[in-house]
DOBAVEX-37638 format. One record per residue (C-alpha): x negated, y, z negated; residue in three letters. Coordinates in steps of 0.5 Angstrom, whole numbers, padded with zeros to 4 digits, always signed. Example, Ala and Ser with C-alpha at 12.3 -4.5 7.8 and 13.67 -1.06 7.14 Angstrom:
-0025-0009-0016ala
-0027-0002-0014ser
//
This chain:
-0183+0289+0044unk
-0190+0292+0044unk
-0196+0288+0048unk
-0198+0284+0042unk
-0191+0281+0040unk
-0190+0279+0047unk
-0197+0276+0048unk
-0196+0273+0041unk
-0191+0269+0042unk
-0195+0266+0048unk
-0201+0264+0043unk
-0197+0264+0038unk
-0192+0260+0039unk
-0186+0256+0034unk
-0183+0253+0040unk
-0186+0250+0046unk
-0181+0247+0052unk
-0185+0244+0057unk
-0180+0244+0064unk
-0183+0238+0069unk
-0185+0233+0064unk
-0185+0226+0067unk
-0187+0219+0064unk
-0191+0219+0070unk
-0198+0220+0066unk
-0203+0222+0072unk
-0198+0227+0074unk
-0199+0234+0071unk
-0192+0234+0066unk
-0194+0229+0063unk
-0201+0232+0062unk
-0199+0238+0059unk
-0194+0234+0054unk
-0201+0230+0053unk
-0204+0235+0051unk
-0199+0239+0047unk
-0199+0232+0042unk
-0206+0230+0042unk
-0208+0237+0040unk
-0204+0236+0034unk
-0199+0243+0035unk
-0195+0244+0029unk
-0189+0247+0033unk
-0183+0244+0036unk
-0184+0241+0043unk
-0178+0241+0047unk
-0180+0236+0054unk
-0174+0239+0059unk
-0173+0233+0065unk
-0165+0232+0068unk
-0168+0226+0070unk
-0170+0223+0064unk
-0167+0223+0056unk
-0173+0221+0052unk
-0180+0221+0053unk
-0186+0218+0047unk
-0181+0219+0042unk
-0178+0226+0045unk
-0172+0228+0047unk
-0171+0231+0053unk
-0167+0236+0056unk
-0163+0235+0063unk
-0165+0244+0062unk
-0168+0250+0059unk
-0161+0252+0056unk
-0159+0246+0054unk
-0164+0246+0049unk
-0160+0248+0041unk
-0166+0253+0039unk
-0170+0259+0041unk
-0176+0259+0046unk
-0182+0262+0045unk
-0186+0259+0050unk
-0184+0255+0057unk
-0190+0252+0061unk
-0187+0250+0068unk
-0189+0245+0072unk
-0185+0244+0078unk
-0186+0245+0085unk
-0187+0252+0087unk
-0180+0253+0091unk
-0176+0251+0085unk
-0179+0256+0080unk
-0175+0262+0082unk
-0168+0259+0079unk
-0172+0256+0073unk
-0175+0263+0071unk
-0168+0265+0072unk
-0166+0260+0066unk
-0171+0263+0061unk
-0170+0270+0062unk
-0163+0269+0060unk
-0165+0264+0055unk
-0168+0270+0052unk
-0175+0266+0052unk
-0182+0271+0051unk
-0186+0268+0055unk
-0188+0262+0061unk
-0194+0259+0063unk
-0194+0258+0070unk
-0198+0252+0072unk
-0196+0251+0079unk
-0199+0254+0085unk
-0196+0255+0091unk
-0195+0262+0091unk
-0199+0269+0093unk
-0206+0265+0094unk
-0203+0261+0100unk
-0204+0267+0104unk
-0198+0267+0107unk
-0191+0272+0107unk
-0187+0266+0104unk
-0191+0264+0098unk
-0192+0272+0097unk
-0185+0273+0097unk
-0183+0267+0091unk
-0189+0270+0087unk
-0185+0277+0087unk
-0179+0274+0086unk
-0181+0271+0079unk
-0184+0277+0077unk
-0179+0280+0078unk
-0174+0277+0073unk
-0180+0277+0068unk
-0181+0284+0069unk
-0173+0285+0068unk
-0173+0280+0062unk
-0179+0283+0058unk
-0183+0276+0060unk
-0190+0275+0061unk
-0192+0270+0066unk
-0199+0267+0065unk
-0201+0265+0072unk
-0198+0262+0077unk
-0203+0257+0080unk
-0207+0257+0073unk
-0209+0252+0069unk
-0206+0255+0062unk
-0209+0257+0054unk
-0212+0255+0050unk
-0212+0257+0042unk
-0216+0253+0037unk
-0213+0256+0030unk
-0206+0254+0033unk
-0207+0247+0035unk
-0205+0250+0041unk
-0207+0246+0048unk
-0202+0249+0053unk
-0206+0246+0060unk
-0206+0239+0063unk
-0213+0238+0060unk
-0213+0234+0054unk
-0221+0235+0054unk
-0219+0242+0053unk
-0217+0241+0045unk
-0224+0239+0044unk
-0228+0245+0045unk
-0230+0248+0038unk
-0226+0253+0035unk
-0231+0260+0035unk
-0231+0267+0036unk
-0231+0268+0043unk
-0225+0268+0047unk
-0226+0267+0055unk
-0222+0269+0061unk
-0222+0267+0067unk
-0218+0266+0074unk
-0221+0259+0075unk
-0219+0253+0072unk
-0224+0249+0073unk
-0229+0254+0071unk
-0226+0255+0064unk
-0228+0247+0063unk
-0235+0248+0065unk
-0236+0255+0061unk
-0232+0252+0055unk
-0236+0246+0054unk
-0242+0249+0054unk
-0239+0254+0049unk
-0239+0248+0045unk
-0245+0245+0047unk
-0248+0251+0045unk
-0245+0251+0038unk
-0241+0258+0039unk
-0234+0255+0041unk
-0228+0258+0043unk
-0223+0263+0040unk
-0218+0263+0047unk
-0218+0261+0053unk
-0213+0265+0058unk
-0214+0262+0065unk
-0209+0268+0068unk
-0209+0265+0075unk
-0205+0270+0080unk
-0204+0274+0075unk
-0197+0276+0077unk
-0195+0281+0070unk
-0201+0279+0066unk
-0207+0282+0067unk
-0215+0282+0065unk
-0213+0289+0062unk
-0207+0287+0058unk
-0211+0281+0055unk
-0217+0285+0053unk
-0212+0290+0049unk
-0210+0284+0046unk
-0216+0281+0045unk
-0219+0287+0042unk
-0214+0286+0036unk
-0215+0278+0035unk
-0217+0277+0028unk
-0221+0271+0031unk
-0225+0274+0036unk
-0231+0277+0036unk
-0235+0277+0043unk
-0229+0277+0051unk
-0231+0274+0055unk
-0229+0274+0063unk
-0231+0270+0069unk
-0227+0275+0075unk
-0227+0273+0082unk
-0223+0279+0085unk
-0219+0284+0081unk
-0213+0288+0083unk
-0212+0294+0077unk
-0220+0295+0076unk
-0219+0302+0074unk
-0214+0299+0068unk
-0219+0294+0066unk
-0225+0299+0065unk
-0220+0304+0061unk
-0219+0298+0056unk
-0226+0297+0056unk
-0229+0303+0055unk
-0224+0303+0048unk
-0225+0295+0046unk
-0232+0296+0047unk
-0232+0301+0041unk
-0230+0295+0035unk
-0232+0288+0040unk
-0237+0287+0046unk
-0235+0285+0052unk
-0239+0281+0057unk
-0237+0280+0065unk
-0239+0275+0070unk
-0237+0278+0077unk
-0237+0271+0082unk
-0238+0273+0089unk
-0243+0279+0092unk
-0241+0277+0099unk
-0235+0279+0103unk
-0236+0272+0106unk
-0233+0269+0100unk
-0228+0274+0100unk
-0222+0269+0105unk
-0224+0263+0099unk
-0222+0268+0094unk
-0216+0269+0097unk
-0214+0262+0098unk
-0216+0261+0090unk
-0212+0266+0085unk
-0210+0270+0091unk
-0216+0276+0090unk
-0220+0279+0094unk
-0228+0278+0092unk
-0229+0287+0093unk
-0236+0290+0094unk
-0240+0286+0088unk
-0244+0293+0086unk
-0239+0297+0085unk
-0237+0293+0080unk
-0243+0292+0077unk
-0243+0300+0076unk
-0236+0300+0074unk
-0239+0296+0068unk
-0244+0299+0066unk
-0239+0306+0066unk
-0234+0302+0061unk
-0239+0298+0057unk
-0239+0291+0060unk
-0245+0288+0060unk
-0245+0285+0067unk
-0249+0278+0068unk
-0252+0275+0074unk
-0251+0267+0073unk
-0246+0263+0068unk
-0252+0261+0064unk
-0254+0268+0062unk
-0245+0268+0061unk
-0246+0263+0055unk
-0253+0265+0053unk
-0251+0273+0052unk
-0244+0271+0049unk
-0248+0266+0043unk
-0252+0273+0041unk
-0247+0277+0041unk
-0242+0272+0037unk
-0248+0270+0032unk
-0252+0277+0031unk
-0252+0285+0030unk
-0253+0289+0035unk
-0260+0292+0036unk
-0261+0300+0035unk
-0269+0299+0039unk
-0271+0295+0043unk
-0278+0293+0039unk
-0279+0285+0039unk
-0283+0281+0034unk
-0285+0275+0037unk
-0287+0269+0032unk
-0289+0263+0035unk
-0292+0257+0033unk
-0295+0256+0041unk
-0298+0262+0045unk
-0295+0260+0051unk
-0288+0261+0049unk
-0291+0267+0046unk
-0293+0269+0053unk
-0286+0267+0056unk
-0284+0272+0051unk
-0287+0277+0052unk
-0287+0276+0060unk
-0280+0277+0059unk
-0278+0282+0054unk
-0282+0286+0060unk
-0278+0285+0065unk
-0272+0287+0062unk
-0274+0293+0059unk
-0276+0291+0052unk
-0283+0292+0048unk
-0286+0289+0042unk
-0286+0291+0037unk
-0293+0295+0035unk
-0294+0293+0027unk
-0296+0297+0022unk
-0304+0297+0019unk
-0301+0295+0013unk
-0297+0289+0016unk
-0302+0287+0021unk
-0306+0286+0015unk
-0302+0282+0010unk
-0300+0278+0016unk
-0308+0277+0017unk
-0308+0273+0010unk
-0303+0268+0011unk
-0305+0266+0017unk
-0311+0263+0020unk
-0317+0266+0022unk
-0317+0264+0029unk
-0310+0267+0030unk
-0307+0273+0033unk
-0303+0277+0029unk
-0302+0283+0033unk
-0296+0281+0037unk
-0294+0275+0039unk
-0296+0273+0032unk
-0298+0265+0033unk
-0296+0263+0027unk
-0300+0256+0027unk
-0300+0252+0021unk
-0296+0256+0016unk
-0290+0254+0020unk
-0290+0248+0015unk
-0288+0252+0009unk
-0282+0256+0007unk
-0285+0262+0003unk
-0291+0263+0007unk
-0286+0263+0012unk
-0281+0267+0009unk
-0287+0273+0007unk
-0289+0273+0015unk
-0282+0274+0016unk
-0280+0279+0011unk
-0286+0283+0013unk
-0286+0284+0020unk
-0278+0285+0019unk
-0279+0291+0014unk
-0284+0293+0019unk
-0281+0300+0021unk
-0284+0300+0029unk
-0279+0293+0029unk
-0273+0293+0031unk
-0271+0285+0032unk
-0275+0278+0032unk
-0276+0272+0036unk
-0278+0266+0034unk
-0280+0260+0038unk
-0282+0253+0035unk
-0286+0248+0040unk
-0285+0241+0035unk
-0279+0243+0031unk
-0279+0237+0026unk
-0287+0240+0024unk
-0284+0246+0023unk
-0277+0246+0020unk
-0279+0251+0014unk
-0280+0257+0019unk
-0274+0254+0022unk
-0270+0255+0015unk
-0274+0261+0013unk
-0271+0264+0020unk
-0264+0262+0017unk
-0266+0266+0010unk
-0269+0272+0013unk
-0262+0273+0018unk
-0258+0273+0012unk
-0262+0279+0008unk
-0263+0284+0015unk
-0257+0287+0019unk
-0264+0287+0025unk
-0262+0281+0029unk
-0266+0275+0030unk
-0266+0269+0035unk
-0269+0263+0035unk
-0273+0259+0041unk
-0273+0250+0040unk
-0275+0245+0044unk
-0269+0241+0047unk
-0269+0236+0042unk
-0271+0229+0043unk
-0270+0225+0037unk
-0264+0226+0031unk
-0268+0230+0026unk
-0270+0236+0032unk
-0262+0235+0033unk
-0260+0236+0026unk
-0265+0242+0026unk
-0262+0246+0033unk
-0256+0245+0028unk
-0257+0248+0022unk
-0260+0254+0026unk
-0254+0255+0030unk
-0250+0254+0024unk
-0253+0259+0020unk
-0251+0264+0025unk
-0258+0265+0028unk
-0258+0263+0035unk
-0262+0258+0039unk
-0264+0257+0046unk
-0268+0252+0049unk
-0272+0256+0054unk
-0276+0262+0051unk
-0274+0266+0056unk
-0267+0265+0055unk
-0268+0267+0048unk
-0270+0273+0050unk
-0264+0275+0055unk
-0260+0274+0048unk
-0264+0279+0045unk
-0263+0284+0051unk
-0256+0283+0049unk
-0256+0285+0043unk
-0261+0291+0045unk
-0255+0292+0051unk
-0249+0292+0046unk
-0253+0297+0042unk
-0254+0302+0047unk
-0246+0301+0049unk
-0244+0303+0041unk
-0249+0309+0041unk
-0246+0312+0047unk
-0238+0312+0045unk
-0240+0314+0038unk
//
């Protein structure tokens, strides 16, 4: 069985066994149950508990033998010392793969909890079984219906084009949510944990098949096989981008790191170099994490590094252009003809010459739609950059935005207040929507475009 057939019966489940489940709702085997039901999973879900026989509406069964049917995936939530003769059961159960939720394992940084953690993966290495974990917090699969973790808040996220990897349960929820948040979603989430035989290389491989992800993206604290992981990068990165946020630049931090998923922090710019090798565009903050991965979902890359700014304010445009500096991007030198025709639509008294203040004509569709056809035909231009300081008055150089992304492979982003009233809600909303991304900073609009130039330059050098 190749890597994908195994990891799609762990993503793809038919048949779910939760071992653990307990009637107990503030303990995890109920959660887990929860969230499976109020995820609305399509498969069969068998609950295995010897203690109980029925549990909202389900069978139970006393184990993971007893139950009369092939098992795809068992998510296991029992106390760590009782998982090896569990494990045990479902290799001979002929089950593909496990999600391991408990801890207790290699992250106590202790020779007992190390030993169990080799046991385990022993008999799944023997079995052809992938352990998801120990000591995560599980997966995440929107097309499926699938919420195999103990959060039920997880089944909200949005479905989208970007899958998240992450040893960090509590890391998943922030990041997720703000996927959401931000209009993008989310294809997968896999928090690996320990990773005790499934690891981020194996995840991106199989990734980088997944019809439903556009744009990987990782949150790493400590890696074991780096050096396979950029192997797999440096060939995934030729058909998706892969964004990276190494958390820990200290060894300091490294005796935390341990006692979390079992990793060490390592030397941060070595990672960061290791990254740049394989084509990983590395982020410094989860902010440029969300920001970097909405771009890349939303928009095409940019062969250039040219930027039309269009603004309805010049002190956006200034941040703009202050920001595009720092980050190795110019604006775009406009044409005579462009420069010219650009002077009749707008006012008098404002500059055409990049950042173009476009004023009043925000306000109508086709004069809008004129400006942006010419500087996005302009041939000194590589990709735009508009920003709008009252989105309400400006709602016709907002839909202009969303037209002339559809018409043009150059990418465009969008900048807009943080919204205070329901109309400027449902504006942000149809500009995410129409797959222009939008952000509520200037600058962070132009971190996007930074991506977009990023991925370019990472698509140019492994053609």
């Amino acid at each position: 069985m190749d890597l994908v057939e195994q990891l799609n019966h762990i993503f793809y489940p038919r048949t779910i066994a939760v071992v653990g489940v307990s009637s107990d709702p503030k303990k995890i085997g109920a959660m887990c149950l929860r969230s499976l039901l109020d995820g609305g999973f399509k498969g069969k879900i068998y609950g295995v508990n010897p203690n109980l026989t029925e549990l909202w509406g389900l069978k139970l069964y006393p184990s993971v033998s007893s139950i009369p049917d092939d098992v795809d995936l068992a998510i296991v939530v029992i106390p760590a010392e009782q998982t090896v003769p569990v494990v045990e059961e479902c290799a001979s159960k002929g089950v593909k793969g496990t999600i391991m939720l408990s801890s207790g394992f290699k992250e106590l940084g202790s020779k007992a909890g190390l030993n169990l953690e080799d046991k385990i993966r022993d008999i799944a290495n023997r079995a052809g079984m992938k352990i998801v974990g120990p000591n995560c917090l599980g997966i995440v699969n929107p097309k499926a219906n699938l919420n195999a973790t103990f959060l039920t808040e997880l089944g909200l996220n949005k479905p989208g084009s970007v899958a998240l990897i992450t040893q960090s349960g509590a890391m998943s929820l922030h990041i997720t949510n703000a996927l959401t948040t931000e209009n993008v979603g989310i294809s997968k989430l896999v928090s690996v944990g320990n990773r005790a035989n499934l690891h981020f290389d194996e995840v991106v491989e199989y990734l980088a098949q997944d019809k439903e992800t556009k744009v990987i993206a990782l949150y790493i604290e400590g890696i074991e096989r780096a050096r396979q992981l950029m192997q797999v990068a440096r060939r995934v990165v030729k058909k998706k981008p892969i964004i990276a946020y190494k958390c820990g630049r200290s060894q300091e931090l490294d005796k935390a790191s341990l006692s979390h998923t079992g990793a060490l922090v390592g030397n941060y710019e070595l990672y960061r170099a290791a990254f740049t090798q394989a084509g990983i565009i590395g982020v410094n903050d989860l902010t440029e994490l969300v920001d970097v991965a909405k771009a890349l979902a939303f928009q095409p890359p940019a062969f250039g590094n040219r930027v039309a700014v269009m603004s309805s304010g010049a002190g956006p445009g200034m941040v703009i252009s202050d920001r595009c500096h720092r980050l190795g991007l110019r604006l775009a030198e406009f044409s005579a003809a462009t420069y010219r025709s650009l002077r009749k639509l707008v006012p008098p008294l404002n500059p055409v010459d990049n950042p173009v203040d476009v004023a009043i004509a925000a306000r109508y569709y086709d004069i809008s739609m004129e400006m942006l056809k010419l500087v996005m035909e302009d041939e000194g231009v590589d990709m735009v950059d508009g920003a709008t300081v009252v989105p309400t008055n400006q709602a016709k150089f907002l839909e202009a935005l969303v037209s002339t992304s559809k018409c043009y492979k150059k990418p465009i982003v969008a900048c807009l207040v943080y919204p205070l009233s329901e109309q400027d809600e449902k504006l942000l909303k149809m500009v995410d929507e129409g797959r222009v991304p939008v952000y509520p900073f200037p600058d962070r609009a132009v971190t996007g475009l930074w991506a977009l130039w990023e991925y370019g330059k990472i698509l140019k050098n492994t053609a």
